[in-house]
N, C-alpha and C positions, 0 to 999 in steps of 0.2 A: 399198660395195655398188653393184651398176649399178642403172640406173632401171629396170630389165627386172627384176631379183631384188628392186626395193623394190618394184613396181609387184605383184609376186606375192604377195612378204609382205601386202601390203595387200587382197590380194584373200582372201588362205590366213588372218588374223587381222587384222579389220578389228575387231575388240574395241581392238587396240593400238594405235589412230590414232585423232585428232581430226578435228573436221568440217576442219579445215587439212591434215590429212595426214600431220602431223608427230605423232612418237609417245607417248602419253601418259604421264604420270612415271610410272605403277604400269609402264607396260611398260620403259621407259627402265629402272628399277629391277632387272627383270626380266631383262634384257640383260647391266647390268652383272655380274648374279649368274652370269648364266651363261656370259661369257666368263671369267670367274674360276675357275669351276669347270673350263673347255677351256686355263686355264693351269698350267701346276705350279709357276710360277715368279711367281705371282701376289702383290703386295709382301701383305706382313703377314700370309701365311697358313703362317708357322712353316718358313720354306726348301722349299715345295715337296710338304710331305709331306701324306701322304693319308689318313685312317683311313676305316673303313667300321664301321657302325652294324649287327651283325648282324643285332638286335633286331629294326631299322625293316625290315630288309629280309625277315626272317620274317613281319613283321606285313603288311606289304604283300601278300608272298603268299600269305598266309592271309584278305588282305581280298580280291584277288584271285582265291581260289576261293570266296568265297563267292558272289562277283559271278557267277561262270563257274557255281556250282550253279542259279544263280536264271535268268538270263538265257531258258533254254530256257521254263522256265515261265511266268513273268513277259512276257516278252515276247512269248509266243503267246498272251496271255489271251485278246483279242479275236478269236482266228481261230473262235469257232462265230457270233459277232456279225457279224462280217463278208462269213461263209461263207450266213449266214440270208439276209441282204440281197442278196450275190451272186444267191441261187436264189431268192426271193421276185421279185428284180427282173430277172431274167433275159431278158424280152425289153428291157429298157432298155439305152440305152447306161450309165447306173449299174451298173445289174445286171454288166455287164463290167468295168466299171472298178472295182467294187468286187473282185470274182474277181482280175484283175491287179492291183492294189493288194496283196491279201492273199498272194498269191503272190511278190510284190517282197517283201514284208514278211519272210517265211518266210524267203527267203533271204538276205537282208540279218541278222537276226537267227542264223543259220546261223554267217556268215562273222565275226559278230560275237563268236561264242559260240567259236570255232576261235580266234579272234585272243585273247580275253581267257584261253583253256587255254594258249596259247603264251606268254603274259605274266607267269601261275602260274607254268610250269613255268623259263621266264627268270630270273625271281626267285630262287626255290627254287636251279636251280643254278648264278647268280652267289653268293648265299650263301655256299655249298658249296665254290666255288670258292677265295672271300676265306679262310675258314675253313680250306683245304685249304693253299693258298699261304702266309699266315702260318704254317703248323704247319710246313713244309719251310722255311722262311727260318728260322723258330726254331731247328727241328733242324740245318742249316747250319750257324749261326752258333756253335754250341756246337760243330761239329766239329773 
């Protein structure tokens, strides 16, 4: 990795670095996990092969929309609280800052809420997909 893409990692997940810089064993661990997973040829992981958990990945997108039902709600709780304070303090610079704040908030929570339905539905039809895939290799393979 160049000092340009360490230099960003560190900026992008600074949870994974010590006050040295260098990366902590929970991330180190992390690393290894996950270039193993980007290998198929990765030693001791049965020549290569790959199963898929349909289960975990139902559950996932089922945690996933539950996340995606709430979000809208949950996340605009504060907007009469903050909408009070906007208009109560309207000549202040608060008074604005509170209104843009709420307005950043709104949308922010928006694009959040669009990103966690795309997540849902990712899920859902990688599922579908594994699910679909194995059934033709199956059938294939019997041909």
């Amino acid at each position: 990795m160049t000092d340009r893409a360490t230099e960003f990692d560190r900026m992008m997940n600074p949870w994974a670095y010590d006050a040295s810089g260098n990366l902590t064993t929970k991330a180190q661990a992390q690393e290894t996990a996950r270039t193993r997973l980007n290998s198929s040829n990765a030693p001791g992981d049965g020549g290569g092969t790959v199963t898929v958990d349909h289960a975990a990945l139902d559950g996932a997108a089922n945690a996933s929309d539950q996340i995606h039902g709430r979000v809208g709600g949950d996340g605009l709780a504060a907007d009469d609280e903050t909408s009070t304070v906007a208009t109560s303090l309207s000549n202040w610079s608060t008074g604005k800052a509170a209104g843009d704040t709420r307005s950043t908030w709104d949308q922010q929570i928006a694009a959040l809420n669009t990103t966690i339905g795309e997540i849902t539905q990712a899920l859902r039809q990688t599922a579908a997909n594994y699910r679909n895939n194995e059934t033709a290799v199956k059938h294939d393979m019997k041909a």
